[in-house]
N, CA, C and O atoms as CSV, one atom per row, in Angstrom:
chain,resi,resn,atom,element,x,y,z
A,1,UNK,N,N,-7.341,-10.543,-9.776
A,1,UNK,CA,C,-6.334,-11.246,-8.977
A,1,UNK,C,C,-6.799,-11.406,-7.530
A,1,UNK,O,O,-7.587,-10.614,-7.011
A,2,UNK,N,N,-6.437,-12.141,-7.091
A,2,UNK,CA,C,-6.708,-12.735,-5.408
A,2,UNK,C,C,-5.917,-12.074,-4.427
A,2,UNK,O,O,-4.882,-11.687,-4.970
A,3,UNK,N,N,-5.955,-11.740,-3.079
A,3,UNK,CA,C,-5.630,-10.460,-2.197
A,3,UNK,C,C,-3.802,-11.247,-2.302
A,3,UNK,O,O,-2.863,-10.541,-2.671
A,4,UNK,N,N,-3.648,-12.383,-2.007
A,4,UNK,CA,C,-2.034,-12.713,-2.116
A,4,UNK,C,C,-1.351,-11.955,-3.113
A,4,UNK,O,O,-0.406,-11.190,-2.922
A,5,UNK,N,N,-2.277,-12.417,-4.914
A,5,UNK,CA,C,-1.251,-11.840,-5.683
A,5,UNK,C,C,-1.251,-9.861,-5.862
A,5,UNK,O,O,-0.561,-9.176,-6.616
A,6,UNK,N,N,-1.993,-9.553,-5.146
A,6,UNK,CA,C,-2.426,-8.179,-4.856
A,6,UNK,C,C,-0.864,-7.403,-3.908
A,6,UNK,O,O,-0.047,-6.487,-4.004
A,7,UNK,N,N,-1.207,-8.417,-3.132
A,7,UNK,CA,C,0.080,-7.587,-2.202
A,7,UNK,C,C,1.375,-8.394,-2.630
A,7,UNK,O,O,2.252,-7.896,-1.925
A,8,UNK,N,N,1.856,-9.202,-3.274
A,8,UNK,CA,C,2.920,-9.278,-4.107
A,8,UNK,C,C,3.604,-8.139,-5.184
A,8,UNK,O,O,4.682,-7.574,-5.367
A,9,UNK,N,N,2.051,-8.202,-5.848
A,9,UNK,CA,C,2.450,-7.143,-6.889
A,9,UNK,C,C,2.673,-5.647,-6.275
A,9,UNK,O,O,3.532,-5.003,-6.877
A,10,UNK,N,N,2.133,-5.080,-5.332
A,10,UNK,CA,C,2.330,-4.271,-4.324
A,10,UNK,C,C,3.473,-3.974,-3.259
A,10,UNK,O,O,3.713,-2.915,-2.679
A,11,UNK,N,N,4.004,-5.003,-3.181
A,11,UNK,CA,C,6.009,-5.315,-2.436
A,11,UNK,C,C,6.358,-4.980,-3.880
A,11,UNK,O,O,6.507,-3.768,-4.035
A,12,UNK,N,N,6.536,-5.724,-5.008
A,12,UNK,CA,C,7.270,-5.554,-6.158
A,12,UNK,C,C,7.157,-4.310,-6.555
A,12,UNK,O,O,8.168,-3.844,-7.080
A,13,UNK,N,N,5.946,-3.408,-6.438
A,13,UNK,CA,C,6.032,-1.833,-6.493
A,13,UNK,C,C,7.128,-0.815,-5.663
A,13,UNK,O,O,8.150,-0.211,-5.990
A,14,UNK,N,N,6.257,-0.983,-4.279
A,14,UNK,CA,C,7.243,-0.751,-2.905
A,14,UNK,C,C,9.088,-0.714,-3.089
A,14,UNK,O,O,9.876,0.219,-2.933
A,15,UNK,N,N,9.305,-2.114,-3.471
A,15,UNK,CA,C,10.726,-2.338,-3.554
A,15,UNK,C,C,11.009,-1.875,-4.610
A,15,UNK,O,O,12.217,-1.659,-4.710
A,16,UNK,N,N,10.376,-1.595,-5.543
A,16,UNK,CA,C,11.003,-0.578,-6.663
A,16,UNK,C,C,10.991,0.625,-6.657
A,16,UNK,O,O,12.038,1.107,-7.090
A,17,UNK,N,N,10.213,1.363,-6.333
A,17,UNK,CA,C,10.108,2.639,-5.523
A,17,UNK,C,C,11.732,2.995,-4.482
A,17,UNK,O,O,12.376,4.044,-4.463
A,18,UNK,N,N,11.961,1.907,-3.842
A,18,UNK,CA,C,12.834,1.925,-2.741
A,18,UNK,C,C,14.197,2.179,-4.143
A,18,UNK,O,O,14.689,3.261,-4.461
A,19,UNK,N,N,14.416,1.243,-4.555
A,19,UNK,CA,C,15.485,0.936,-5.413
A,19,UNK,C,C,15.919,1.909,-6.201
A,19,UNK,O,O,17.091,2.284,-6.188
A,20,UNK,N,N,14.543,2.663,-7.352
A,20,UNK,CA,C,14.955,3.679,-7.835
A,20,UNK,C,C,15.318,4.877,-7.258
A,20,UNK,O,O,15.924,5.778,-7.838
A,21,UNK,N,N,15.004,4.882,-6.291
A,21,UNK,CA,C,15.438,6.199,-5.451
A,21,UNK,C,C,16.892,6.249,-5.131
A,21,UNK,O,O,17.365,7.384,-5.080
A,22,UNK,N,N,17.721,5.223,-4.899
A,22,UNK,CA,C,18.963,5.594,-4.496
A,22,UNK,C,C,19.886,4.193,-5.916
A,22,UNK,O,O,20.785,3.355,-5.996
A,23,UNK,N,N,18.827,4.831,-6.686
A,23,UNK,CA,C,19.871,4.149,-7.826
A,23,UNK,C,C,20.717,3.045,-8.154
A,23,UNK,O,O,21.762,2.933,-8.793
A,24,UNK,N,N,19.670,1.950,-7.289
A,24,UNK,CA,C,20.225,0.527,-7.760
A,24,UNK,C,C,21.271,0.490,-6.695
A,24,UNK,O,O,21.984,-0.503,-6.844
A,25,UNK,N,N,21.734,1.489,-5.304
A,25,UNK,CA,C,22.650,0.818,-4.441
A,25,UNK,C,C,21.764,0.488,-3.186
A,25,UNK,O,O,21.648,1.259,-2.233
A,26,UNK,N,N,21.273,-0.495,-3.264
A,26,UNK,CA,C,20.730,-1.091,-2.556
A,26,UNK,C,C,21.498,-1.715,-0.882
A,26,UNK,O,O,20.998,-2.441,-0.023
A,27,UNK,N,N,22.538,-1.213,-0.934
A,27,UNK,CA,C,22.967,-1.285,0.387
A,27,UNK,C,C,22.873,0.489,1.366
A,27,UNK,O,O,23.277,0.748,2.500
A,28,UNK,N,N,22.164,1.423,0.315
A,28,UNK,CA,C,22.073,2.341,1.251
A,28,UNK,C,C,20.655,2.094,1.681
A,28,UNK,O,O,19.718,2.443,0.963
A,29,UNK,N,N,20.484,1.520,2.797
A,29,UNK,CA,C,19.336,1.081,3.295
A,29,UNK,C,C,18.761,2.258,3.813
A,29,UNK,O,O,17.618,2.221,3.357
A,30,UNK,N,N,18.829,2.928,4.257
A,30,UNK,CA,C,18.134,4.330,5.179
A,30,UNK,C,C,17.475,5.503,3.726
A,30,UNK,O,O,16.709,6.462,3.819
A,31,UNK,N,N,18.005,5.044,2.764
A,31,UNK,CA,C,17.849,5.889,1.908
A,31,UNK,C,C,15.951,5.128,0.806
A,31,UNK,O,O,15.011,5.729,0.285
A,32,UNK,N,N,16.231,3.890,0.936
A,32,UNK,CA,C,15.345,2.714,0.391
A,32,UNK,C,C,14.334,2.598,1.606
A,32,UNK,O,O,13.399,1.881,1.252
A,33,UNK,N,N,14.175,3.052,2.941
A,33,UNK,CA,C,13.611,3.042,3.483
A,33,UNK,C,C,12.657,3.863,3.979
A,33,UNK,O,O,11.634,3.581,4.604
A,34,UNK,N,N,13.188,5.125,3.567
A,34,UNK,CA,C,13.353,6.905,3.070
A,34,UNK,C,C,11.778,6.579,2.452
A,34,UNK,O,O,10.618,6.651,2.857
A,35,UNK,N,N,12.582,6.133,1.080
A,35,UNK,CA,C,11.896,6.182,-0.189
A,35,UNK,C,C,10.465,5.534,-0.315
A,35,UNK,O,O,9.430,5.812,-0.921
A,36,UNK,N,N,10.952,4.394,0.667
A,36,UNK,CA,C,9.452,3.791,0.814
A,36,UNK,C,C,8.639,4.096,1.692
A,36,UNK,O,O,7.521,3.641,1.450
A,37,UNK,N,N,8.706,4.643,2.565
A,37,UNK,CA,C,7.994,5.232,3.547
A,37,UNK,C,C,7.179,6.266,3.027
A,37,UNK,O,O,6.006,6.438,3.360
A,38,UNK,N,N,7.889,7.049,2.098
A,38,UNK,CA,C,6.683,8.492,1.567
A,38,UNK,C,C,6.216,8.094,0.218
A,38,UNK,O,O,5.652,8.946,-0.469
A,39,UNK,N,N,6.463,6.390,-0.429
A,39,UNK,CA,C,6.221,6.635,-1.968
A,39,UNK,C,C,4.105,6.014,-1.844
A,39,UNK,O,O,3.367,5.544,-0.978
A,40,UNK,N,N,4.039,6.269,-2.732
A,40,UNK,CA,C,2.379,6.412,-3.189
A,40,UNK,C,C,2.361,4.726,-3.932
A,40,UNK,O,O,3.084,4.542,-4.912
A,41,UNK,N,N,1.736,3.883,-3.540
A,41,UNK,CA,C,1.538,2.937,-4.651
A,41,UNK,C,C,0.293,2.917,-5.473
A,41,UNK,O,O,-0.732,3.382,-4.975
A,42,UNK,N,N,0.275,2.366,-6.830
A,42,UNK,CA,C,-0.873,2.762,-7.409
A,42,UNK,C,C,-1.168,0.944,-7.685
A,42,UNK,O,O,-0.343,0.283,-8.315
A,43,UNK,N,N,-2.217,0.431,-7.217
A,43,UNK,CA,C,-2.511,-0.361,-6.905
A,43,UNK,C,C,-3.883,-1.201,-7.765
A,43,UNK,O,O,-4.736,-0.503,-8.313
A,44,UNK,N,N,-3.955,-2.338,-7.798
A,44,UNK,CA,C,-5.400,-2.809,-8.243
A,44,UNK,C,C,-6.421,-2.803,-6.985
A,44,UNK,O,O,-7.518,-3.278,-7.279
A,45,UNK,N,N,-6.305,-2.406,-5.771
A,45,UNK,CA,C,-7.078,-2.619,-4.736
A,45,UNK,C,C,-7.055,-1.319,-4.446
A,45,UNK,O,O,-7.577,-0.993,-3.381
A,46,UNK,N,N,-6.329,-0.043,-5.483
A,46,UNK,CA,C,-6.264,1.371,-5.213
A,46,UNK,C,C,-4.978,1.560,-4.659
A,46,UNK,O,O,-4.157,0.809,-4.132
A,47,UNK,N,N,-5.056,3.519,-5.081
A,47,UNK,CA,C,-3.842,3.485,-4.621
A,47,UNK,C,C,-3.866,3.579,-2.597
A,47,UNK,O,O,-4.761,3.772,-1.774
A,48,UNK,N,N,-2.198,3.290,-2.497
A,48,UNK,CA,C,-2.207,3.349,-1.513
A,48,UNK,C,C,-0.563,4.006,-0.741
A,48,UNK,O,O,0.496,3.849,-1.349
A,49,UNK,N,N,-0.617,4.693,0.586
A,49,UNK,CA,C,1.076,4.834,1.049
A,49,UNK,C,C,0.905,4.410,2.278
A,49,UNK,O,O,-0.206,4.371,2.808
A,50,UNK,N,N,2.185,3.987,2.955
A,50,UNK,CA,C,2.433,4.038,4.602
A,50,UNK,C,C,2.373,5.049,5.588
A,50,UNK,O,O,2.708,6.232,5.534
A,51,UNK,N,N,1.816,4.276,6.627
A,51,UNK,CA,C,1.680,4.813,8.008
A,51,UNK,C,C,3.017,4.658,8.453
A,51,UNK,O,O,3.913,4.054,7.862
A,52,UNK,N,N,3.092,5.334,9.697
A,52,UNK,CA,C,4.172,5.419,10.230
A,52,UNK,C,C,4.979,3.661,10.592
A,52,UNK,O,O,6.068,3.124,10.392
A,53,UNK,N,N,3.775,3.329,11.160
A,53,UNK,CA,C,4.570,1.987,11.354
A,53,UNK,C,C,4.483,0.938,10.234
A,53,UNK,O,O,4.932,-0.195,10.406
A,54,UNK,N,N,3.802,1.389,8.887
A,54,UNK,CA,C,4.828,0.977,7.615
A,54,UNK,C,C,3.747,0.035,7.599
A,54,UNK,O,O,4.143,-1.128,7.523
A,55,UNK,N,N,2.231,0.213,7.659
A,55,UNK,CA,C,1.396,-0.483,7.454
A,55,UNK,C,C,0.329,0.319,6.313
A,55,UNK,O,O,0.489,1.537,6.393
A,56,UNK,N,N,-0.803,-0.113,5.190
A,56,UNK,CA,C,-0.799,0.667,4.281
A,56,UNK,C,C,-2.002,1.717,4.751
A,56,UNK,O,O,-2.899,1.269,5.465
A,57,UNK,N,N,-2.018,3.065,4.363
A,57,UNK,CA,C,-2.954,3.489,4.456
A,57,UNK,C,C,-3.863,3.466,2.992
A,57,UNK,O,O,-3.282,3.778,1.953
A,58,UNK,N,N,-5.333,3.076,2.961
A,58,UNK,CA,C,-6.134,2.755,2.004
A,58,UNK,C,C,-7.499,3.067,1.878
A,58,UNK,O,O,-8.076,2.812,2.935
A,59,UNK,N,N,-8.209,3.491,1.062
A,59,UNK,CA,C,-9.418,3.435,0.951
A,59,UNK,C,C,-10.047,2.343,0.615
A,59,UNK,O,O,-9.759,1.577,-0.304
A,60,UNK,N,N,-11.275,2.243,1.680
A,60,UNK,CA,C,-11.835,0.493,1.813
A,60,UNK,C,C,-12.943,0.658,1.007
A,60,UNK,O,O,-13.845,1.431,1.330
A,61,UNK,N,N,-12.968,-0.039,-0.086
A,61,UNK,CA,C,-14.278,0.419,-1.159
A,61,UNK,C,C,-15.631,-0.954,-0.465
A,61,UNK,O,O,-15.510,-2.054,0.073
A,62,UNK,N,N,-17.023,0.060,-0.944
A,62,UNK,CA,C,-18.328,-0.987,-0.777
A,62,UNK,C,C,-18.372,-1.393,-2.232
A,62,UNK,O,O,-17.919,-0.823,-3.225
A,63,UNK,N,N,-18.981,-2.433,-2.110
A,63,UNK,CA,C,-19.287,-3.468,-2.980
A,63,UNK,C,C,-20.660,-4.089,-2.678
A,63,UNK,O,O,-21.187,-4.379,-1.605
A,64,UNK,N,N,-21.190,-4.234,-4.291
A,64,UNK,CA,C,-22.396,-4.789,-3.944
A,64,UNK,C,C,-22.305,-6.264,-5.070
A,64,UNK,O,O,-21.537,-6.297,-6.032
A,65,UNK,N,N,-22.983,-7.079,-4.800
A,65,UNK,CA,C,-22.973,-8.482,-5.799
A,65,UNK,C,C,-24.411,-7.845,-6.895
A,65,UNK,O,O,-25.469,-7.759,-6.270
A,66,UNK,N,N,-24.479,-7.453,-8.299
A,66,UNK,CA,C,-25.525,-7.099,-8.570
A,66,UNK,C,C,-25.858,-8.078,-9.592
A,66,UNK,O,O,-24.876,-7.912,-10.315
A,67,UNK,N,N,-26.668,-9.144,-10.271
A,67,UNK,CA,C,-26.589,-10.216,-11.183
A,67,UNK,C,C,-25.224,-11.040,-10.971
A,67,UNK,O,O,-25.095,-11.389,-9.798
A,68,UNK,N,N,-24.303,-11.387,-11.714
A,68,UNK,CA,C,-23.374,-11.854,-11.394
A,68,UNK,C,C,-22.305,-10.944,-11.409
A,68,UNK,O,O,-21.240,-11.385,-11.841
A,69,UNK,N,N,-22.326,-10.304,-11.205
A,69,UNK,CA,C,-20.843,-9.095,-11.074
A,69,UNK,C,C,-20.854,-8.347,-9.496
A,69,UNK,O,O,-21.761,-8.232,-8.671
A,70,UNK,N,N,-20.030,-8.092,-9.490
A,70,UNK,CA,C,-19.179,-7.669,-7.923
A,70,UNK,C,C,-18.906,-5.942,-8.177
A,70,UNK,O,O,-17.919,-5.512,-8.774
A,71,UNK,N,N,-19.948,-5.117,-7.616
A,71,UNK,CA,C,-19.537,-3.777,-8.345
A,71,UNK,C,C,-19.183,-3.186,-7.491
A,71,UNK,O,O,-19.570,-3.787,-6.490
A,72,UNK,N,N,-18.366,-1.855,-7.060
A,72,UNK,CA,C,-17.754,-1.006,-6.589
A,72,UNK,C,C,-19.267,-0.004,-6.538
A,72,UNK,O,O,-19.720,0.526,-7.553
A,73,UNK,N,N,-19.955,0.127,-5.064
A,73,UNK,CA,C,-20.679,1.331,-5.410
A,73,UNK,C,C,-20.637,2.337,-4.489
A,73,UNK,O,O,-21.580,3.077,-4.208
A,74,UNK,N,N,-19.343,2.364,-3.935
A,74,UNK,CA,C,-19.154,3.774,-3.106
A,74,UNK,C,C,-17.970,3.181,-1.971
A,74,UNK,O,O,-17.902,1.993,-1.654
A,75,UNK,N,N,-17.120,4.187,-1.472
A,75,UNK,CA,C,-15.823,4.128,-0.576
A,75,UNK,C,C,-16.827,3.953,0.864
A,75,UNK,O,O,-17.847,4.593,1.120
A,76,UNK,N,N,-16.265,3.021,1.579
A,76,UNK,CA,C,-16.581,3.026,3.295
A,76,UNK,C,C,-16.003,3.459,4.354
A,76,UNK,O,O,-16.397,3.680,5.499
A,77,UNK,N,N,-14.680,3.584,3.644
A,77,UNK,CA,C,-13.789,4.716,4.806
A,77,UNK,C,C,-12.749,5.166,3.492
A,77,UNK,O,O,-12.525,4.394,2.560
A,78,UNK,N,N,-12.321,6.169,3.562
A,78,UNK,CA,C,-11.339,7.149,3.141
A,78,UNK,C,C,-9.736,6.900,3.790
A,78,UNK,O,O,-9.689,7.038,5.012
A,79,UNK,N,N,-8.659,6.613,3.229
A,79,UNK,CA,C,-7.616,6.969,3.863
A,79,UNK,C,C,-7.663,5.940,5.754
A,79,UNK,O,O,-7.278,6.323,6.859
A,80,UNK,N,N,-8.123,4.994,5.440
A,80,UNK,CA,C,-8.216,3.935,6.510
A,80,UNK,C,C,-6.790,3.887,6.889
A,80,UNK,O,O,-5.948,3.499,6.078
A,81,UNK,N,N,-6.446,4.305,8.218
A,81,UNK,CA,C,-4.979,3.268,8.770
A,81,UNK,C,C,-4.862,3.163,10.009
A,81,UNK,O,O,-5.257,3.915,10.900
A,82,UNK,N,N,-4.082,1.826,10.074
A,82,UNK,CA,C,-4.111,0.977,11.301
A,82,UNK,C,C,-3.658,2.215,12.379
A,82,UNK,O,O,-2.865,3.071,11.988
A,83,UNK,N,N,-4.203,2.257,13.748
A,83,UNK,CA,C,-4.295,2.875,14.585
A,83,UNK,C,C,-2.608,2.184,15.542
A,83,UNK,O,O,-2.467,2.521,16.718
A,84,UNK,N,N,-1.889,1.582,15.099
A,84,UNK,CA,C,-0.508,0.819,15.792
A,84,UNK,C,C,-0.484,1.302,16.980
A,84,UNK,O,O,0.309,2.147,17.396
A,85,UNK,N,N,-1.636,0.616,17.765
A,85,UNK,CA,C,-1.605,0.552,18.858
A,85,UNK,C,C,-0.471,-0.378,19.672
A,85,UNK,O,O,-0.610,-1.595,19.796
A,86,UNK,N,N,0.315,0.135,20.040
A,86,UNK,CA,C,2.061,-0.339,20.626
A,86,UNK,C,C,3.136,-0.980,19.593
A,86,UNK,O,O,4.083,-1.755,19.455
A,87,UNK,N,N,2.452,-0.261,19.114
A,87,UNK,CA,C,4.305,-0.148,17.622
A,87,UNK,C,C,5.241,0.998,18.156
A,87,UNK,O,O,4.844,2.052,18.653
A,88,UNK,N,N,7.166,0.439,17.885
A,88,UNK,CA,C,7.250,1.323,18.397
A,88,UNK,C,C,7.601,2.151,17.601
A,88,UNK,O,O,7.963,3.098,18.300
A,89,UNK,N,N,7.798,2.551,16.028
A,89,UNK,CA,C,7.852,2.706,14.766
A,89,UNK,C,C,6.487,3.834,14.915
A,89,UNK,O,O,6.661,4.901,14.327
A,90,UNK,N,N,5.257,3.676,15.600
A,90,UNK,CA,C,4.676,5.105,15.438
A,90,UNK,C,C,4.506,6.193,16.097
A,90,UNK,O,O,3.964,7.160,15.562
């Protein structure tokens, strides 16, 4: 899949995560926000959770092109996250 349908399918995780946690009442917002803030997504680009200011933290994999295939041959950073430099969320 292409990085769009990546982080689609990745909100559709997120927001379910949020949802099951306070049981389909989706107007307790603090509780869905709770939920998403500490939940783990398990991802095709890996898993991944939020930083404080709700941006993902991720491991950035290397890749090499070897014949015609695109291979995974080792992580380039570990647990990568945005540094939210003047967010006020961090």
């Amino acid at each position: 899949p292409d990085v769009y349908a990546v982080q689609g399918f990745d909100a559709g995780q997120l927001l379910a995560a949020g949802v099951q946690a306070v049981k389909g009442d989706i107007g307790n917002r603090e509780g869905m926000i709770k939920a998403m803030a500490s939940a783990r997504i398990n991802s095709p680009r890996g898993a991944w959770t939020m930083s404080k200011a709700h941006n993902p933290v991720q491991d950035f994999y290397l890749r090499k092109v070897i014949g015609k295939e695109n291979k995974v041959v080792g992580i380039a950073h570990k647990a990568l996250a945005d540094p939210a430099t003047g967010c006020k969320m961090a």
